[in-house]
LORODO-857323 format. One line per 4 residues: for each residue x, y, z of N, C-alpha, C. Coordinates in Angstrom, 1 decimal. Example, Ala and Ser with C-alpha at 12.3 -4.5 7.8 and 13.67 -1.06 7.14 Angstrom:
<atoms>
13.2:-5.7:7.8:12.3:-4.5:7.8:13.2:-3.3:7.8 | 12.8:-2.2:7.1:13.7:-1.1:7.1:12.9:0.0:7.9 $
</atoms>
This chain:
<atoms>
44.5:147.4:66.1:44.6:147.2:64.7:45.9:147.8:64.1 | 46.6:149.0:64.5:47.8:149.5:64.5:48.8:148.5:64.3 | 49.0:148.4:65.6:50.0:147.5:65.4:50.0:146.3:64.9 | 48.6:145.5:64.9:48.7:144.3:63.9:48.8:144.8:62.6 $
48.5:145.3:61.7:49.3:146.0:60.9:50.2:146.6:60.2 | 51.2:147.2:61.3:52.3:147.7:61.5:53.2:146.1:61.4 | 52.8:145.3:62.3:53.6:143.8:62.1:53.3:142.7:61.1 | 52.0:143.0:60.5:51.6:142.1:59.4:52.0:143.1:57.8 $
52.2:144.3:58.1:53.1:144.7:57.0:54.5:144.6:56.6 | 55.4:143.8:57.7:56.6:143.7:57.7:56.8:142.8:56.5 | 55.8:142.0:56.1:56.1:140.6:55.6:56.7:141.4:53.6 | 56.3:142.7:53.6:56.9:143.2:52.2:58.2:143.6:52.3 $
58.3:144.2:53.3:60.2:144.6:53.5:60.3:144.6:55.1 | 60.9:143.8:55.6:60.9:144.1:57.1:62.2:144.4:57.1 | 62.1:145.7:58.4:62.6:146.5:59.0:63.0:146.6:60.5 | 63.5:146.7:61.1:63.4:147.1:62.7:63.1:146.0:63.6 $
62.6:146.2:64.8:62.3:144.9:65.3:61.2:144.2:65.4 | 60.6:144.8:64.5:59.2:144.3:64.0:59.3:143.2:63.0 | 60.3:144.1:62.0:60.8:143.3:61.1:61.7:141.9:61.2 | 62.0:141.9:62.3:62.9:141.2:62.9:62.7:139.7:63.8 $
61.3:140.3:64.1:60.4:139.6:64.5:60.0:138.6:63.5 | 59.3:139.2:62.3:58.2:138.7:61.2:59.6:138.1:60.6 | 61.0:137.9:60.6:61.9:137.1:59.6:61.4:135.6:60.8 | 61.9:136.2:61.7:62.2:134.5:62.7:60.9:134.2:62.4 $
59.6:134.2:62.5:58.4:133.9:62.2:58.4:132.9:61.0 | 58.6:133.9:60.1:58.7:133.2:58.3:59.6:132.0:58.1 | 60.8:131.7:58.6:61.9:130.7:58.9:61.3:129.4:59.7 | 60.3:129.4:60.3:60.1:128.4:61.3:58.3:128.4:60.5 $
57.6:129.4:60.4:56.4:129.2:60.2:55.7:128.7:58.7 | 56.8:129.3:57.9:56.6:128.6:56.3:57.3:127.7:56.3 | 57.9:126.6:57.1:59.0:125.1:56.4:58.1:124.2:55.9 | 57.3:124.1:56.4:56.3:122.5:56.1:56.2:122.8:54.6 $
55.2:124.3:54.2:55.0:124.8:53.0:56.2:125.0:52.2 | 57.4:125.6:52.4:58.2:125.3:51.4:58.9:123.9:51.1 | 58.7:123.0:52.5:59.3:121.6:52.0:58.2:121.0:51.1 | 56.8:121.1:51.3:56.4:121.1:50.4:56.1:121.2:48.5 $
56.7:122.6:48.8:56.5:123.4:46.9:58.7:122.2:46.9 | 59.0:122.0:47.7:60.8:121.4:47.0:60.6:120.2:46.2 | 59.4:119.8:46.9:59.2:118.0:47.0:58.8:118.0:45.5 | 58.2:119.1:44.8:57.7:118.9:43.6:58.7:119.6:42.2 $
60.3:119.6:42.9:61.0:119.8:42.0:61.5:118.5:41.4 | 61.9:118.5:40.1:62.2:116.8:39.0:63.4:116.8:39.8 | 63.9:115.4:38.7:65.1:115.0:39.2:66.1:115.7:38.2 | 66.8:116.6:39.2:67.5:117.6:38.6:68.9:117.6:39.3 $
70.1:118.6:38.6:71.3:118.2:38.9:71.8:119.9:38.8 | 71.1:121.1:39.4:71.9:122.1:39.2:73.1:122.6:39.9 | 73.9:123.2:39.3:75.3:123.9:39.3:75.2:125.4:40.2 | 73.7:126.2:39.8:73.7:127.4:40.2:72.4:127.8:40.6 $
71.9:128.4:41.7:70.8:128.1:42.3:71.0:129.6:42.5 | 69.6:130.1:42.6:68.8:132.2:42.7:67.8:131.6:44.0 | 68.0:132.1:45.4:66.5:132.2:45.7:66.1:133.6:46.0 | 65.1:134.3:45.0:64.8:135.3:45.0:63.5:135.8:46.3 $
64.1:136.6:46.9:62.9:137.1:48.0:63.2:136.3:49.3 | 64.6:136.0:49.9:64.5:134.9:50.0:64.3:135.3:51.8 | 64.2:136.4:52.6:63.2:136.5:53.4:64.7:136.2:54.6 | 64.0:135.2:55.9:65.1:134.8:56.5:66.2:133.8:56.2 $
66.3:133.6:54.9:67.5:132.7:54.4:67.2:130.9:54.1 | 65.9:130.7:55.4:66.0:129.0:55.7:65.8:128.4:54.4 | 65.1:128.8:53.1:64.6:128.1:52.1:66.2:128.1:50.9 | 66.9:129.2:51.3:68.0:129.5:50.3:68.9:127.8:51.3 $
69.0:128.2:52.3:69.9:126.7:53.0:69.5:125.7:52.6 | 68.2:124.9:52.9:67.6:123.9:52.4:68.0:123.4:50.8 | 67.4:124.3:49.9:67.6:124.1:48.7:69.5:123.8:48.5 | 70.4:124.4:49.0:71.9:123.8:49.0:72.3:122.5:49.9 $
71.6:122.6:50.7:71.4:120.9:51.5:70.7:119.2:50.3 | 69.8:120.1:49.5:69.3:119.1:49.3:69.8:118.8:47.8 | 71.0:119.8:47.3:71.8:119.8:46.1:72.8:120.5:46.5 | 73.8:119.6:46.9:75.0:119.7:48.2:76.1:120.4:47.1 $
76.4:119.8:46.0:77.1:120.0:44.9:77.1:121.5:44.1 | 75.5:122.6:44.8:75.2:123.5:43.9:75.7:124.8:44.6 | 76.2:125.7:43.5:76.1:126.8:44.4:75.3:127.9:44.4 | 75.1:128.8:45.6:73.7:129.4:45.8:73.9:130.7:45.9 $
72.7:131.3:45.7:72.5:132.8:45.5:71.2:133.2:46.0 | 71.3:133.9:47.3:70.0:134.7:48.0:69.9:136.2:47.8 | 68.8:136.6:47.5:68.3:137.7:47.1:67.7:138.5:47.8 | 67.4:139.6:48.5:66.0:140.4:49.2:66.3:141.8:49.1 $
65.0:142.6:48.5:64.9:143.8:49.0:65.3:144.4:49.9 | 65.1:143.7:51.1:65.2:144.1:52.0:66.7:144.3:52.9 | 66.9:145.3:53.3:68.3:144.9:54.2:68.7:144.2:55.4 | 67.3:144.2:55.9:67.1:143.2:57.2:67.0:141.9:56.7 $
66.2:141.5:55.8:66.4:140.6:55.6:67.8:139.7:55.2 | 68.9:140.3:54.4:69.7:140.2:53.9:70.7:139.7:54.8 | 70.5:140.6:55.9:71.5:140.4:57.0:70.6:139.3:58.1 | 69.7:139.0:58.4:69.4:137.7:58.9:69.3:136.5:58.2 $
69.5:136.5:56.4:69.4:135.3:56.2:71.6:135.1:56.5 | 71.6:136.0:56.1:73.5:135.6:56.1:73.5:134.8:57.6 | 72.9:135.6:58.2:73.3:135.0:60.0:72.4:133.4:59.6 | 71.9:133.6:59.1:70.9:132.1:59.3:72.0:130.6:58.7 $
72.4:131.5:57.7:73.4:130.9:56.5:74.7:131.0:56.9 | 75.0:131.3:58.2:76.7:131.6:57.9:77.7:130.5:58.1 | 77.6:129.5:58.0:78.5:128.1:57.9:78.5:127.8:56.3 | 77.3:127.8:55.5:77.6:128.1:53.9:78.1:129.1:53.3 $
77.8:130.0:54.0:78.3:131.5:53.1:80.2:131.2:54.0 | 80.1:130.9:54.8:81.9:130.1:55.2:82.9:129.8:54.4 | 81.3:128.5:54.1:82.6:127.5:53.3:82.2:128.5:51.5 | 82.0:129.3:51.3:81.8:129.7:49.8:80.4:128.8:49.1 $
80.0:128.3:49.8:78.5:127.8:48.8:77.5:128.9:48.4 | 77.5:130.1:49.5:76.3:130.6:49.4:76.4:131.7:49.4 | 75.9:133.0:48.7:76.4:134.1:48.9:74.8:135.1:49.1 | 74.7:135.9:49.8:73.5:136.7:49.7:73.6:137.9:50.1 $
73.0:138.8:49.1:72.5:139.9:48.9:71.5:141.0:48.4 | 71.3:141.8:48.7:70.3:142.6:48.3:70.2:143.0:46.6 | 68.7:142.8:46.4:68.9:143.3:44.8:67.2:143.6:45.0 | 67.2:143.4:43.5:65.6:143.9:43.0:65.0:142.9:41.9 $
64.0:142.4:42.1:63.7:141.0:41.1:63.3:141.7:39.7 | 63.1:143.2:39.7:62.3:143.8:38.0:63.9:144.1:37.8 | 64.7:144.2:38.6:66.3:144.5:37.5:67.5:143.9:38.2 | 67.8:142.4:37.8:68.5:141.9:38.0:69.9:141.8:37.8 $
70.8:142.1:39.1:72.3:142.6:38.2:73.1:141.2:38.3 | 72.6:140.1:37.4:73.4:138.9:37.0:73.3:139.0:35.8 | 74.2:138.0:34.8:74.3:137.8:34.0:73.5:136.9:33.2 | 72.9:137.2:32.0:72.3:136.4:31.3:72.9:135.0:31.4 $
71.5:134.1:31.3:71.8:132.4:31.9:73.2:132.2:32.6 | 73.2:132.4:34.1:73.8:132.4:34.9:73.4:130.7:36.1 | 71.8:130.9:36.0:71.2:130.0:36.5:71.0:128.7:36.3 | 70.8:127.7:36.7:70.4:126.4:36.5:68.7:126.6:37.1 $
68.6:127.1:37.9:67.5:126.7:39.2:67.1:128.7:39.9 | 66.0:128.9:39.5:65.4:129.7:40.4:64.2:129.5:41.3 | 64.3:130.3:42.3:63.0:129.9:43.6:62.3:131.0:43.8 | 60.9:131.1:44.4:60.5:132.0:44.9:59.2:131.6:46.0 $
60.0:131.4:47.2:58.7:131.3:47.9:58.2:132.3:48.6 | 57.1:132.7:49.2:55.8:133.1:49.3:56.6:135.1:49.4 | 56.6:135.1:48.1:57.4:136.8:47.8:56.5:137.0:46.8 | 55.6:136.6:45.9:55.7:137.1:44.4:54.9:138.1:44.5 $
53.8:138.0:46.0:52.5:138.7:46.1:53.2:140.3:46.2 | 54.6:140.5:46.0:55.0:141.9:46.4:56.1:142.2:45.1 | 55.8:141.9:44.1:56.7:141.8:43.1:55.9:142.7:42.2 | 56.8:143.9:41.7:56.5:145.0:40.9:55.7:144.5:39.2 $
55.2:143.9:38.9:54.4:143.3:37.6:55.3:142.2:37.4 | 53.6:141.2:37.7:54.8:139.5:37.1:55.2:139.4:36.4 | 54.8:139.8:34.9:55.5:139.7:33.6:57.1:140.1:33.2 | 57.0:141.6:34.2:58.4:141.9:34.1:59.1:141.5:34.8 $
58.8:141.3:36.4:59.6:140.3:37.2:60.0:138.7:36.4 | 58.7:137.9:35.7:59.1:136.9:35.3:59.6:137.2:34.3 | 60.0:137.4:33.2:61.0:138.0:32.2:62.2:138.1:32.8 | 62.5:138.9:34.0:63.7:138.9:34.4:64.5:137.7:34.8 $
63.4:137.4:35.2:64.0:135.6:36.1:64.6:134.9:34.9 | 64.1:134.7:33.6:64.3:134.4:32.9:65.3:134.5:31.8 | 65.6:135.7:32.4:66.5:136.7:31.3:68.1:135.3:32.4 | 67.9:135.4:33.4:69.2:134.6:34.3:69.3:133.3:34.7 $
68.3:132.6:33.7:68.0:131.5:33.7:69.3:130.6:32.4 | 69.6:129.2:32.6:70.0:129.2:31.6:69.1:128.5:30.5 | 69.4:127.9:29.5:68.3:127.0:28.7:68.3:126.3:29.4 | 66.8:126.0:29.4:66.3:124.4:29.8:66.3:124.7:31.5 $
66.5:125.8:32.2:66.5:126.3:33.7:65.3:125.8:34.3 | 65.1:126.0:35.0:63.5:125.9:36.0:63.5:126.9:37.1 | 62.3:127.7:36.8:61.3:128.4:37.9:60.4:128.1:38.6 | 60.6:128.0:40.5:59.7:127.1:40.7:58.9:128.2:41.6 $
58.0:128.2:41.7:56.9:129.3:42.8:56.1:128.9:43.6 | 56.3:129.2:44.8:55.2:128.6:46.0:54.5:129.5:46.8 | 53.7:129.1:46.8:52.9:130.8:47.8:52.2:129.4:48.8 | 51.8:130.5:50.0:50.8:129.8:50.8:49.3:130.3:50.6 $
49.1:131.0:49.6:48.1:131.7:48.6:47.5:131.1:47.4 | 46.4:131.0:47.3:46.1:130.3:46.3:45.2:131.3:45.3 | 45.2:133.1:45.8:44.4:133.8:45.6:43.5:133.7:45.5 | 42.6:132.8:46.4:41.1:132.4:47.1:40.7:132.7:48.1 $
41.7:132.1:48.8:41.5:131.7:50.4:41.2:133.1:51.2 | 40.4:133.0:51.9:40.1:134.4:52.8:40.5:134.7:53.7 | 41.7:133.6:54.2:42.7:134.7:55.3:43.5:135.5:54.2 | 44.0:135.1:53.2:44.9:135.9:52.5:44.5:136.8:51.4 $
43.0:137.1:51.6:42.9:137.9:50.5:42.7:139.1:52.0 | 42.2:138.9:53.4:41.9:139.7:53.8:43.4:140.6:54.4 | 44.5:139.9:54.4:45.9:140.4:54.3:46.2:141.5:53.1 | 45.7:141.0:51.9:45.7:141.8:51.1:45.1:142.9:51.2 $
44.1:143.1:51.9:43.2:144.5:52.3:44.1:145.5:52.9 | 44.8:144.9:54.1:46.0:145.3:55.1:47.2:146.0:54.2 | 47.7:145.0:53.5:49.1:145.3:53.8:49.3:145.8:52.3 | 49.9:147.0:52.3:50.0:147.7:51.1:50.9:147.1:50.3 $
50.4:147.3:48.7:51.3:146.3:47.7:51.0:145.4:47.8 | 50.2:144.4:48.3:49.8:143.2:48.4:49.2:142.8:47.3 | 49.2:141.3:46.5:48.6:141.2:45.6:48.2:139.5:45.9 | 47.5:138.7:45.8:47.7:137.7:46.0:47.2:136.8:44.6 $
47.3:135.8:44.1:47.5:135.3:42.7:46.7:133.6:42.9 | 46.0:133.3:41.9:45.7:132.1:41.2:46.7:132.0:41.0 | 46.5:130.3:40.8:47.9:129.5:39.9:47.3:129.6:38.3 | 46.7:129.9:37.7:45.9:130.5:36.6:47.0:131.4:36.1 $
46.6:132.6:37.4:47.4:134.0:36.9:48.8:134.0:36.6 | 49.3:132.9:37.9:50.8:133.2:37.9:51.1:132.2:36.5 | 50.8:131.3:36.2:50.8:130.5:34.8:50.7:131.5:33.3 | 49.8:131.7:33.7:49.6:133.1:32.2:51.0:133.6:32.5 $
51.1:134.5:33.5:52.0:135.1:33.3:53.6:134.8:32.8 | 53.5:133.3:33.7:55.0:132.8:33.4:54.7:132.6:31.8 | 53.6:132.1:31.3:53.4:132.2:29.7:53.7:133.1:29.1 | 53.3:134.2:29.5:53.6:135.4:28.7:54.8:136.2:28.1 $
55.8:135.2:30.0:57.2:136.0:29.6:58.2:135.3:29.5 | 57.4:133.8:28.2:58.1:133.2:28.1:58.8:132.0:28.4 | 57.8:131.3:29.8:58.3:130.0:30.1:57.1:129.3:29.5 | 57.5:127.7:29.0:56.7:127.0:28.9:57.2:125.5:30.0 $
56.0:124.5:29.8:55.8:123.3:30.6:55.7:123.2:31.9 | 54.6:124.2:31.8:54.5:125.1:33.2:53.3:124.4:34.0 | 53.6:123.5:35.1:52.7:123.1:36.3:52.6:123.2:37.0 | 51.2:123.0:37.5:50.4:123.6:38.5:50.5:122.5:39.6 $
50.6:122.8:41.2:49.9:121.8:42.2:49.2:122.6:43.2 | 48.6:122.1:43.8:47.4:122.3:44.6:47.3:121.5:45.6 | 47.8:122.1:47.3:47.7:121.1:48.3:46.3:120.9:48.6 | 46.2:119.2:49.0:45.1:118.7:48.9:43.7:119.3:50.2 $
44.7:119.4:51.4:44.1:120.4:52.2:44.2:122.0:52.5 | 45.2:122.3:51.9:45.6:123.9:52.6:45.6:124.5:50.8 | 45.4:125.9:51.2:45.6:127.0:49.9:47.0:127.1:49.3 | 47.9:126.3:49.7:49.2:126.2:49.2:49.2:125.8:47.7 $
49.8:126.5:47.1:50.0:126.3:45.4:51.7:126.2:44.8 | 51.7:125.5:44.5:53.1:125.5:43.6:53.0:125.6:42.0 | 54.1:126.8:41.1:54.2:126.6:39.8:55.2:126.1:39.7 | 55.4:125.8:38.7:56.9:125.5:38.3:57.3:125.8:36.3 $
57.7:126.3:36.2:58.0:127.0:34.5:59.4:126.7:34.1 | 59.4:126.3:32.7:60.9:125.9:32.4:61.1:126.7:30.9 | 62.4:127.4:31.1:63.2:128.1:30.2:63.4:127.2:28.8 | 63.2:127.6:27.9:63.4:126.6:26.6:64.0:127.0:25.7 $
65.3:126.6:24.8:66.4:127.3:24.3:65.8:128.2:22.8 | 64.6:127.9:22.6:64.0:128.6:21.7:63.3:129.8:21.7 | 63.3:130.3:23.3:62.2:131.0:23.7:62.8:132.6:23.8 | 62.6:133.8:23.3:62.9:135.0:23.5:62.7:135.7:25.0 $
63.7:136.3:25.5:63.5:137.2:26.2:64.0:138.4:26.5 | 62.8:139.2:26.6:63.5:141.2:26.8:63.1:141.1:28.2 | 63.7:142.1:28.7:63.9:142.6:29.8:62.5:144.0:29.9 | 61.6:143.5:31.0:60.7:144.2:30.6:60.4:145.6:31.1 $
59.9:146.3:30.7:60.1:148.2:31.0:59.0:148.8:31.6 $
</atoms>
């Protein structure tokens, strides 16, 4: 139990070669599910693209593959991470499409509406209070931006709540909750999907030029 543990807690900040391990895992093991939560973004044309949390990199590539025109920005706590999504990424981060680095999603050091397009796949369950994290996202969003969120969590399902028991910081979320929340801090026209067989959930929340946002404390 140790060591499963020890390697199913990598998935908050991996580290070492445990951590190293659980990146290559997440890159090959979540695609079906994030090509999934992409398929349910509109027909959109952005310029500047955030993937927040973004783990081993593969979902920050994809999303610049499939808006060839946009340029990208990968995010992670983590430092391992950071440095295996670059390696994952390094023919975009080449040619200048893509740039990635370490930050923090409750204090973002971009500039207000900087964004067209923010992502977050299956990170949020480790994100210091949605409201303030979502507020942030938003704070770098431009008008009219989109937030899209995918978990392989539907905060039901009982493999992932029993993860939650495990792995410290864990939180796992309804699409209810994470809706309130993106409500709260400010996004509206905010939808829900629900894969027909699996606990996979996608939101998706849009910035609206009317809408207030603080930076939350």
């Amino acid at each position: 139990m140790g060591l499963f543990k020890d390697y199913v807690s990598q998935t908050r900040k991996p580290e070492g070669k445990l951590g190293r391990m659980m990146l290559n895992g997440m890159n090959s093991g979540h695609a079906r599910m994030a090509d999934w939560g992409l398929s349910h973004l509109e027909e959109i044309a952005p310029e500047e693209i955030v993937d927040l949390g973004c783990g081993g990199g593969r979902n920050a590539g994809e999303l610049l593959r499939k808006y060839p025109s946009a340029k990208g920005t990968a995010v992670d706590y983590s430092d391992l991470s950071v440095e295996k999504a670059r390696e994952y990424n390094k023919d975009l981060i080449a040619d200048g499409q893509l740039v990635v680095q370490q930050g923090d999603v409750s204090a973002l050091e971009f500039p207000d509406g900087k964004y067209d397009l923010a992502t977050a796949f299956e990170t949020i369950y480790f994100w210091p209070g949605l409201e303030r994290c979502f507020a942030e996202v938003a704070r770098v969003l431009k008008d009219g931006g989109t937030f899209m969120i995918v978990n392989e969590s539907d905060g039901r399902d009982a493999a992932s709540l029993k993860f939650e028991k495990i792995i410290d910081g864990m939180k796992c979320y309804t699409a209810e909750q994470i809706s309130d929340a993106l409500k709260a801090a400010g996004f509206t026209k905010i939808k829900t999907d629900h894969h027909k067989n699996k606990p996979w959930i996608t939101v998706i929340g849009k910035k609206q030029a009317e809408d207030i946002y603080v930076r939350g404390e």
